[in-house]
C-alpha positions as a LaTeX table, in Angstrom:
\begin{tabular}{lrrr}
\hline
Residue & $x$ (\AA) & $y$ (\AA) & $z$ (\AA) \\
\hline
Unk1 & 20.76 & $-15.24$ & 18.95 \\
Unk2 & 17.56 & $-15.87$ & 16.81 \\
Unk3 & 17.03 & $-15.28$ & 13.43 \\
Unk4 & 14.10 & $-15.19$ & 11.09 \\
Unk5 & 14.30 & $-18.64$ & 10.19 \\
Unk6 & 13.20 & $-19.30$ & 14.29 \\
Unk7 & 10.32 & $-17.02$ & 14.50 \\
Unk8 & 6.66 & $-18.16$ & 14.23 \\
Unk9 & 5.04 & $-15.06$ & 14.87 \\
Unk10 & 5.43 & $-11.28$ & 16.27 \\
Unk11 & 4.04 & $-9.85$ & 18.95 \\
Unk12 & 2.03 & $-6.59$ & 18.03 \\
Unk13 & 1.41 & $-3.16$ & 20.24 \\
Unk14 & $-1.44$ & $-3.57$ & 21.96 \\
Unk15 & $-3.58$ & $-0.35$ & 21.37 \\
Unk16 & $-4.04$ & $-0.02$ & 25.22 \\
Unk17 & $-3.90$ & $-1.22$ & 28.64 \\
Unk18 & $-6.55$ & $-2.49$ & 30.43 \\
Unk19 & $-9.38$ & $-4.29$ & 28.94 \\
Unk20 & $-11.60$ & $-1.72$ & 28.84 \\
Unk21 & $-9.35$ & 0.99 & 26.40 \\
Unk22 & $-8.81$ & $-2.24$ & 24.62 \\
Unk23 & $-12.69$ & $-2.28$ & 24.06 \\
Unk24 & $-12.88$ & 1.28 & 23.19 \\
Unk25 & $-10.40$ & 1.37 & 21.03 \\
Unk26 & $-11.76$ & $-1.56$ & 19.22 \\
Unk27 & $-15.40$ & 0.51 & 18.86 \\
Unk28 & $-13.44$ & 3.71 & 17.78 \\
Unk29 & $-12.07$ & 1.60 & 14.65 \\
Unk30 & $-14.79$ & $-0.45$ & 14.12 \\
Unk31 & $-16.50$ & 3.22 & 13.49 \\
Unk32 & $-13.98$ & 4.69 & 11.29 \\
Unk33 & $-13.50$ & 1.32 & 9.21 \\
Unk34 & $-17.36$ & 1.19 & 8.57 \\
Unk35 & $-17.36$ & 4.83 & 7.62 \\
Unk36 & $-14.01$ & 4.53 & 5.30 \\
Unk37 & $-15.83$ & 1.25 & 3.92 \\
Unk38 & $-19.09$ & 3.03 & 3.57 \\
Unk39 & $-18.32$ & 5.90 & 1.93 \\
Unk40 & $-15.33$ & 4.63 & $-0.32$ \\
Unk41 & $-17.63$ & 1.87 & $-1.81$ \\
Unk42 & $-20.60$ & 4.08 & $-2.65$ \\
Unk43 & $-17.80$ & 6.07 & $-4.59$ \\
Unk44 & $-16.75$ & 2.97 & $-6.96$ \\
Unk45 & $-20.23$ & 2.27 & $-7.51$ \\
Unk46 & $-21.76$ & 5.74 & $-8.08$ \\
Unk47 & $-18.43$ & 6.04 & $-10.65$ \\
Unk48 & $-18.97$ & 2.59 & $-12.36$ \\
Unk49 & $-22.19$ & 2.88 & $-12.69$ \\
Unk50 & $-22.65$ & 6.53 & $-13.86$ \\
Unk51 & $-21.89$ & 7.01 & $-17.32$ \\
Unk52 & $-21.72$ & 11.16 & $-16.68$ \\
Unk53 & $-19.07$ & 10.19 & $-14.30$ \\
Unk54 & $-16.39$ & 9.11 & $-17.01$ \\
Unk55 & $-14.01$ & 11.79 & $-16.43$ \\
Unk56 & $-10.50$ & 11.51 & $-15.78$ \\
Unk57 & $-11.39$ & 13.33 & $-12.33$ \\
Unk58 & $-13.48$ & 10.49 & $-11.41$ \\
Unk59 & $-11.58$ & 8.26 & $-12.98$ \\
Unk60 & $-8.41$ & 8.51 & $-10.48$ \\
Unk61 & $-11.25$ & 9.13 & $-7.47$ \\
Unk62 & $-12.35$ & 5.53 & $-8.05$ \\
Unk63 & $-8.85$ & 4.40 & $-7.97$ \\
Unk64 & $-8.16$ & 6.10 & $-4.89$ \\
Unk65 & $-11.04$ & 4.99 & $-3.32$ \\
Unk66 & $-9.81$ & 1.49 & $-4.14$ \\
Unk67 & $-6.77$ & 1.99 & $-2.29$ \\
Unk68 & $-8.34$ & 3.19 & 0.58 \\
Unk69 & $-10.53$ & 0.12 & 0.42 \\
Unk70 & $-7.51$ & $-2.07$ & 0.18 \\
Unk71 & $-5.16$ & $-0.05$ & 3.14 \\
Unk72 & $-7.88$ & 0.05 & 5.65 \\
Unk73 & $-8.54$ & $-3.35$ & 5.39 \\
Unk74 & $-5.21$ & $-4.28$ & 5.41 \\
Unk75 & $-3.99$ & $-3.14$ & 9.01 \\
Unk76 & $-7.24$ & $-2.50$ & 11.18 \\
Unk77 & $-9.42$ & $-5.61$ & 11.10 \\
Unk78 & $-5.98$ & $-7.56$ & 12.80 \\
Unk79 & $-6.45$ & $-4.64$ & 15.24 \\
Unk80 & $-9.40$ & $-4.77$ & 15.78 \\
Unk81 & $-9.60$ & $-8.69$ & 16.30 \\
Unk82 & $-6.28$ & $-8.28$ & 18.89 \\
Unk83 & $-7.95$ & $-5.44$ & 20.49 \\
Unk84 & $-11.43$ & $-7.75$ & 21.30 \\
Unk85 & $-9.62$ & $-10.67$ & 22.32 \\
Unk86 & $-6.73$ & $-9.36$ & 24.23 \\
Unk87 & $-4.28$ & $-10.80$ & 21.95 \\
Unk88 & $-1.46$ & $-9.53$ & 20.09 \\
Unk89 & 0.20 & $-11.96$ & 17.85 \\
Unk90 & 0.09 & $-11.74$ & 14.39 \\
Unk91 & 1.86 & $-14.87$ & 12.21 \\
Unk92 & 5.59 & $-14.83$ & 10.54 \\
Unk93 & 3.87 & $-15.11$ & 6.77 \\
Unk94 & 0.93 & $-13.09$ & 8.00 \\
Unk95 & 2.98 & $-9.98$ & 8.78 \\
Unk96 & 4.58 & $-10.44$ & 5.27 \\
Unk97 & 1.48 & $-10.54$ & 3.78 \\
Unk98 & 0.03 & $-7.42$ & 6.15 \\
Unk99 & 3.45 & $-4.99$ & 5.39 \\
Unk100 & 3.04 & $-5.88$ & 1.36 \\
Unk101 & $-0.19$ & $-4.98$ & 0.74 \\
Unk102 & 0.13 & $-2.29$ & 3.17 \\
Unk103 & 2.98 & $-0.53$ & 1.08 \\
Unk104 & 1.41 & $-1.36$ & $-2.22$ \\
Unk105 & $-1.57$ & 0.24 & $-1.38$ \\
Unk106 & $-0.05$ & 3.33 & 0.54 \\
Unk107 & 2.48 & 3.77 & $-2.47$ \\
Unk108 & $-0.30$ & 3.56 & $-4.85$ \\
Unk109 & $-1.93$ & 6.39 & $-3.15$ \\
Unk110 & 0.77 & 8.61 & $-3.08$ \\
Unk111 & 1.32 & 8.09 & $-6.54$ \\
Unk112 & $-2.57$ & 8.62 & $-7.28$ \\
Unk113 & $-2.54$ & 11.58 & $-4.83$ \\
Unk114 & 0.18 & 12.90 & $-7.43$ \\
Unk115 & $-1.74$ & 12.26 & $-10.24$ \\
Unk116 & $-4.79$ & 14.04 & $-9.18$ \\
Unk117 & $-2.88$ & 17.03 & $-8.97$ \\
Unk118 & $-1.52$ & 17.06 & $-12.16$ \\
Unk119 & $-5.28$ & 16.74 & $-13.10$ \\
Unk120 & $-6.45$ & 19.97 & $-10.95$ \\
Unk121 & $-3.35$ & 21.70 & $-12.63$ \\
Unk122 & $-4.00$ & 20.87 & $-15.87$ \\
Unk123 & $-7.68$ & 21.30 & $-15.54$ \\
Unk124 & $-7.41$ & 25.37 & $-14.10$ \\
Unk125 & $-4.13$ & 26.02 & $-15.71$ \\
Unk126 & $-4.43$ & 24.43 & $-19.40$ \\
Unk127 & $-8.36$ & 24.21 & $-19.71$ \\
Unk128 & $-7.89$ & 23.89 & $-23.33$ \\
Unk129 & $-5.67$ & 21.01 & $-23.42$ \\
Unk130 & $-7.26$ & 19.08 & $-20.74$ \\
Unk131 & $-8.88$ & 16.46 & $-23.56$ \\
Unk132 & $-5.82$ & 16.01 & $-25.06$ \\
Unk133 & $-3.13$ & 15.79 & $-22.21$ \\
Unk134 & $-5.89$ & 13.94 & $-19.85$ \\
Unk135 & $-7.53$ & 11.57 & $-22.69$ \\
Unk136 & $-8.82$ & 7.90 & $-21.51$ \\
Unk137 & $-5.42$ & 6.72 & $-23.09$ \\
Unk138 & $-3.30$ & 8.82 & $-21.20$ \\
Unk139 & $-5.40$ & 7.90 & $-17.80$ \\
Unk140 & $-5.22$ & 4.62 & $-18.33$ \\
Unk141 & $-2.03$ & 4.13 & $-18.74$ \\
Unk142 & $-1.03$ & 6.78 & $-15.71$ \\
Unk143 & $-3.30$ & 4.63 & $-13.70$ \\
Unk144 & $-1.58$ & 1.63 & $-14.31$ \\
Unk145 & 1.50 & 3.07 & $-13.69$ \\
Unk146 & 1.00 & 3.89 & $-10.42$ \\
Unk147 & $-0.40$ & 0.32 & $-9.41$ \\
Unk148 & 2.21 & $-1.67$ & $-11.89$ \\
Unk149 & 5.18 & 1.06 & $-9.51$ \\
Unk150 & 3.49 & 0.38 & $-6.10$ \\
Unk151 & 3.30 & $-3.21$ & $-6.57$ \\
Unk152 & 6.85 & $-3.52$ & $-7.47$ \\
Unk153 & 7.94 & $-1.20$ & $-4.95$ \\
Unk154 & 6.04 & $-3.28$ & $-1.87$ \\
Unk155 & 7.66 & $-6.44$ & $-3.31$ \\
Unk156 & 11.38 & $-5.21$ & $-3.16$ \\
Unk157 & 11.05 & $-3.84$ & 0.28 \\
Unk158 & 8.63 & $-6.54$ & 1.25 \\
Unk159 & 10.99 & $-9.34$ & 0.59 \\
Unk160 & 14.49 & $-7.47$ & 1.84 \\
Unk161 & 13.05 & $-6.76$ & 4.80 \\
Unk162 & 12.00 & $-10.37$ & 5.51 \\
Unk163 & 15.17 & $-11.72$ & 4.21 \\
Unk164 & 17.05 & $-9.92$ & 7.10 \\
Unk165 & 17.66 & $-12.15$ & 10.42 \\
Unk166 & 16.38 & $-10.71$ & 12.89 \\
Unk167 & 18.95 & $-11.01$ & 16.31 \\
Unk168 & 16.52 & $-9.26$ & 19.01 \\
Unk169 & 13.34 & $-11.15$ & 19.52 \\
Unk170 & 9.72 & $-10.55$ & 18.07 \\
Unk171 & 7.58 & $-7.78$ & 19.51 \\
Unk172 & 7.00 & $-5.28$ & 17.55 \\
Unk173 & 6.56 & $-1.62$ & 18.97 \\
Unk174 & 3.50 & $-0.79$ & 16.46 \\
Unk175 & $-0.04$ & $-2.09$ & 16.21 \\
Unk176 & 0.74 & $-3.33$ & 12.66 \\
Unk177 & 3.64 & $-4.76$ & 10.60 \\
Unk178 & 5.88 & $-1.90$ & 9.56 \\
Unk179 & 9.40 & $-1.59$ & 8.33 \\
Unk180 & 11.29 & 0.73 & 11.13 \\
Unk181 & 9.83 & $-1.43$ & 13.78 \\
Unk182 & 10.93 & $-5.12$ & 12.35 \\
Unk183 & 14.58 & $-3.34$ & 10.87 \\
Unk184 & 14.64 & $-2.74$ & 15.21 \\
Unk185 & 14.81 & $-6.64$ & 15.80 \\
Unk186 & 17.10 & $-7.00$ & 13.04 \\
Unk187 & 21.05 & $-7.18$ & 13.42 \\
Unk188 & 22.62 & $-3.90$ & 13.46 \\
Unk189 & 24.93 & $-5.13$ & 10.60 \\
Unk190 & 22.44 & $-6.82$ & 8.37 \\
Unk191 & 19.89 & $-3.67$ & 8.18 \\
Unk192 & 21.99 & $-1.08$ & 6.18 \\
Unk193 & 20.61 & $-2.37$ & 2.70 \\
Unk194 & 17.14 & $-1.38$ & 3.39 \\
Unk195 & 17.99 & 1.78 & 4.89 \\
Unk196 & 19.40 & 2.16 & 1.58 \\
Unk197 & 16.32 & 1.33 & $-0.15$ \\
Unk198 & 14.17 & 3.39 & 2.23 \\
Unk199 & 16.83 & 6.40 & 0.84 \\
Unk200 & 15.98 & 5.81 & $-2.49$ \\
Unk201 & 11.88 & 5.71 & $-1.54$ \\
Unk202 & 12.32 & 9.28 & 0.52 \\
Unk203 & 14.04 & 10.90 & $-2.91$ \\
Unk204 & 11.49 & 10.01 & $-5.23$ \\
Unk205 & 8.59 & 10.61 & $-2.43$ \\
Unk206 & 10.51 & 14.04 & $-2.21$ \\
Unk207 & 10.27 & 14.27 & $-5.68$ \\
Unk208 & 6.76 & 13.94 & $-6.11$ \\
Unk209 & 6.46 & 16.21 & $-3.25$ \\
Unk210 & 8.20 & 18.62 & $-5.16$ \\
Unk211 & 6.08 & 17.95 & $-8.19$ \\
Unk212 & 2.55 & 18.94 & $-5.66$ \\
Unk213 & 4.15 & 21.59 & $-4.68$ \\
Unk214 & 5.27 & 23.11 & $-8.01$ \\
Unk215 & 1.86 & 22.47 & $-8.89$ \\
Unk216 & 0.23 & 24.15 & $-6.70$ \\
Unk217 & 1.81 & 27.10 & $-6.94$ \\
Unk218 & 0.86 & 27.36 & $-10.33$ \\
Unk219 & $-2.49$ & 26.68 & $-9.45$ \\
Unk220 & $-2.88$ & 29.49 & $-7.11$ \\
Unk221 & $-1.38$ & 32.17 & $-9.14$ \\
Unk222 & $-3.98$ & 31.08 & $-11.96$ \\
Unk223 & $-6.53$ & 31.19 & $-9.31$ \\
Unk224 & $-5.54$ & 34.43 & $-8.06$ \\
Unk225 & $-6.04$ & 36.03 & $-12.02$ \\
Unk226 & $-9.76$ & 34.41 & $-12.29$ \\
Unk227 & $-12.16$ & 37.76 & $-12.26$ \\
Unk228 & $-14.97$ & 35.88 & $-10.18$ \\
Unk229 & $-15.10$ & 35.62 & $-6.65$ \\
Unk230 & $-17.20$ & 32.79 & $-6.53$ \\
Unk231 & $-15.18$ & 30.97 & $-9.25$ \\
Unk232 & $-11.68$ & 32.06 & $-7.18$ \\
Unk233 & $-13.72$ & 30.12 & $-4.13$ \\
Unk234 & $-14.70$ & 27.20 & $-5.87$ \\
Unk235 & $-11.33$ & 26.62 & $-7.16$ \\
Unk236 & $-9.57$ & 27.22 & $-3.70$ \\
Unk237 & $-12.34$ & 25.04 & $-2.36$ \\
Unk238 & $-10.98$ & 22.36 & $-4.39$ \\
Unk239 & $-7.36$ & 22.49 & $-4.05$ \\
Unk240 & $-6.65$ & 23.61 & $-0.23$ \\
Unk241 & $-8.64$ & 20.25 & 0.74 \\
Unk242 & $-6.43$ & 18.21 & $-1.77$ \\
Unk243 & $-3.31$ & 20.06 & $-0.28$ \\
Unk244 & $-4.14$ & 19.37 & 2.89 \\
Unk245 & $-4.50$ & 15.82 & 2.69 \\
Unk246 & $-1.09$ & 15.63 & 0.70 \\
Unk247 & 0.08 & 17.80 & 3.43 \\
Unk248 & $-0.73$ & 15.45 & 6.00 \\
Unk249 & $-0.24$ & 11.89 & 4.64 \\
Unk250 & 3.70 & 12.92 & 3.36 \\
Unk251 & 4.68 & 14.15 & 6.67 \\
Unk252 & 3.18 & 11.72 & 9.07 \\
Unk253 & 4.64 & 8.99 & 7.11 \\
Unk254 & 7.58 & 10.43 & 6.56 \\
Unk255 & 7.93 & 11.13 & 9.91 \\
Unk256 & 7.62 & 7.32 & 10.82 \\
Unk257 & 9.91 & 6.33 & 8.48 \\
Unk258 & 12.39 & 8.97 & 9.15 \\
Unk259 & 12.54 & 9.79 & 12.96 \\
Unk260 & 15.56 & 8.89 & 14.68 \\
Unk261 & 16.00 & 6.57 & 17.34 \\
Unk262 & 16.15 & 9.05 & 19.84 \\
Unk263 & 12.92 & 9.69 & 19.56 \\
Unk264 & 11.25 & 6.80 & 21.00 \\
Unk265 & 7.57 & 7.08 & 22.02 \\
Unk266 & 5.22 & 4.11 & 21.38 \\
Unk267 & 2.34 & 6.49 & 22.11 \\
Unk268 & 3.84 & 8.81 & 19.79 \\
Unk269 & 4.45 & 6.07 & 17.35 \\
Unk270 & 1.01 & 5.11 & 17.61 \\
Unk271 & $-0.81$ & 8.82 & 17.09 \\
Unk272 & 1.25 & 8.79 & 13.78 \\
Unk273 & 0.59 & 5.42 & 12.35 \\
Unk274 & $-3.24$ & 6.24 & 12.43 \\
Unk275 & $-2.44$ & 9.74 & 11.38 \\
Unk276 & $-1.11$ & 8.76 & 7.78 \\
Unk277 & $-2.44$ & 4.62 & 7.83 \\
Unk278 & $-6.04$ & 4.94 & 8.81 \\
Unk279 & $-7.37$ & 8.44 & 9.19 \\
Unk280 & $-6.67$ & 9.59 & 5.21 \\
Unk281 & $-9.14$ & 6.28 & 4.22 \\
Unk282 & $-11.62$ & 7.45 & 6.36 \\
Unk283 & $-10.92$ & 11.24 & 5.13 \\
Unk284 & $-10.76$ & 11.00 & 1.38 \\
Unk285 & $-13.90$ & 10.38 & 0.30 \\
Unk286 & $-15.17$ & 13.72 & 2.23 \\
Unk287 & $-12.97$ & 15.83 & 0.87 \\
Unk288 & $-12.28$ & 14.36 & $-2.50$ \\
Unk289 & $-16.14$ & 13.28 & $-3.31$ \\
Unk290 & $-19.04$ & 13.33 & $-1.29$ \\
Unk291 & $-18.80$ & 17.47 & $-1.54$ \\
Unk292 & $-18.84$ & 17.36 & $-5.21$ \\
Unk293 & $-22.14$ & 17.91 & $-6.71$ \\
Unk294 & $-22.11$ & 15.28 & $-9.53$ \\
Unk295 & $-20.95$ & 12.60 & $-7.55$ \\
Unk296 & $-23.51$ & 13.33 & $-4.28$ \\
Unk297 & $-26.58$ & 12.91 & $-7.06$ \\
Unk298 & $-25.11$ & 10.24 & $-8.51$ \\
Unk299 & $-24.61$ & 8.29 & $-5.00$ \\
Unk300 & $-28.53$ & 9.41 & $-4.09$ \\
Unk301 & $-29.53$ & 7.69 & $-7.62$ \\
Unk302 & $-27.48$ & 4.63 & $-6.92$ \\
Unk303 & $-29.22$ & 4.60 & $-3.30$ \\
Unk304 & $-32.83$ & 5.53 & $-4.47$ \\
Unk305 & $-32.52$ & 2.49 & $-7.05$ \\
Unk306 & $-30.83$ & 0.30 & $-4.77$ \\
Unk307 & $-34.15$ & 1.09 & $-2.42$ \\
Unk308 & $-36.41$ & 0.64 & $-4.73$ \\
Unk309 & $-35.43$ & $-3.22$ & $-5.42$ \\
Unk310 & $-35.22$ & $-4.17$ & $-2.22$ \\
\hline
\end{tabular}
């Protein structure tokens, strides 16, 4: 029997077999990661730098572009690096350091993701009271809430996970450090307390689940009562591509976190990792920015001034 105290490092899922899906894999994230990186960091700097662009909207958009920033960096560059050199170890204090950061940034999304519907809500719904329940104040301090909750929330599970001996070796059946797949090598009688935490993370995720959905069906009856066409359109145009996203980031990863043993497919495991992990960086700032008006001129500003220094 081994335990944690024993371990050095963990063996990672290697994104393919032979040598050359390793390679192709490896230019299919390098793509995606440049894009994500791209695109998110013309966001925080059209934002910062754009006095029109301090809104509350925009305000949680630069946030969330920072946390796709941070998750995207976070698991794929170790990928990509295994995936070139045909390794697939990653260290004991490096896979800490890889699952924290990925959970604070992943819970800080969801709890931005929350936030900016509350903002759409507020914004068709209660037009009128938008200054005053959306002030810089109130943004501020919902902001922080989110990254004061997802820090705090990546620590606890963070260190109970790692304080658990682990009885059944060190391969890991994912390309990245993630709870279900190191509470696997764990002893069967030692991994019951962060189930229990897990529990607790599904109810509140449910919660705020509960909370979009409410939302947005507020949001479409409202939408459904404006007289304009075009205005119904550029409302729905907004919201279906925020639902979507919501849609698709809850249930992938509540799918990883939730599916039961039986279900063993590393394939499977695989398609969903990327699904809620990597794709919704890469995603976000098309849907959330680059199609808004305000934000493409101020990126082509920021890009024509950025030209015309260098």
């Amino acid at each position: 029997m081994s335990n944690s105290s024993s371990i050095s490092h963990f063996l990672l899922l290697p994104l393919a077999d032979t040598q050359q899906l390793q390679l192709l894999h490896f230019c299919l994230f390098l793509g995606i990661s440049l894009a994500a990186l791209l695109a998110n960091s013309l966001i925080i700097s059209a934002v910062a730098c754009s006095h029109l662009l301090h809104t509350p909207m925009f305000f949680f958009l630069l946030n969330l572009a920072l946390t796709d920033l941070g998750s995207i960096c976070t698991t794929v560059p170790k990928a990509m690096h295994n995936s070139l050199w045909d390794t697939r170890t990653i260290s004991y204090t490096g896979c800490a350091a890889q699952q924290f950061f990925f959970l604070f940034f992943m819970s800080a999304e969801f709890s931005l993701l929350t936030t900016m519907c509350y903002d759409r809500y507020v914004s068709i719904c209660k037009p009128l009271h938008y200054g005053t329940l959306l002030g810089s104040r109130a943004c501020a301090h919902m902001a922080a809430a989110a990254w004061a909750s997802a820090f705090l929330y990546s620590l606890l599970h963070t260190a109970n996970t790692f304080s658990l001996p682990l009885c059944h070796g060190n391969a890991l059946g994912q390309f990245f450090c993630e709870i279900p797949h190191i509470l696997k090598l764990s002893c069967s009688y030692y991994y019951f307390r962060e189930l229990g935490l897990i529990a607790v993370s599904v109810i509140l995720g449910l919660g705020c689940f509960v909370f979009i959905v409410f939302s947005y069906v507020q949001l479409f009856r409202a939408v459904l009562r404006i007289p304009s066409e075009q205005g119904r359109y550029k409302a729905f145009s907004t919201c279906l591509p925020h639902l979507a996203v919501v849609s698709l980031f809850i249930s992938t990863g509540f799918f990883a976190y939730l599916k039961p043993p039986s279900i063993f497919s590393p394939s499977l495991d695989l398609s969903v990792s990327v699904l809620y992990s990597v794709v919704p960086p890469a995603l976000n700032p098309l849907i959330y920015s680059l199609r808004n008006q305000e934000l493409k001129a101020a990126v082509q500003r920021l890009m024509t001034v950025w030209f015309q220094k260098h």
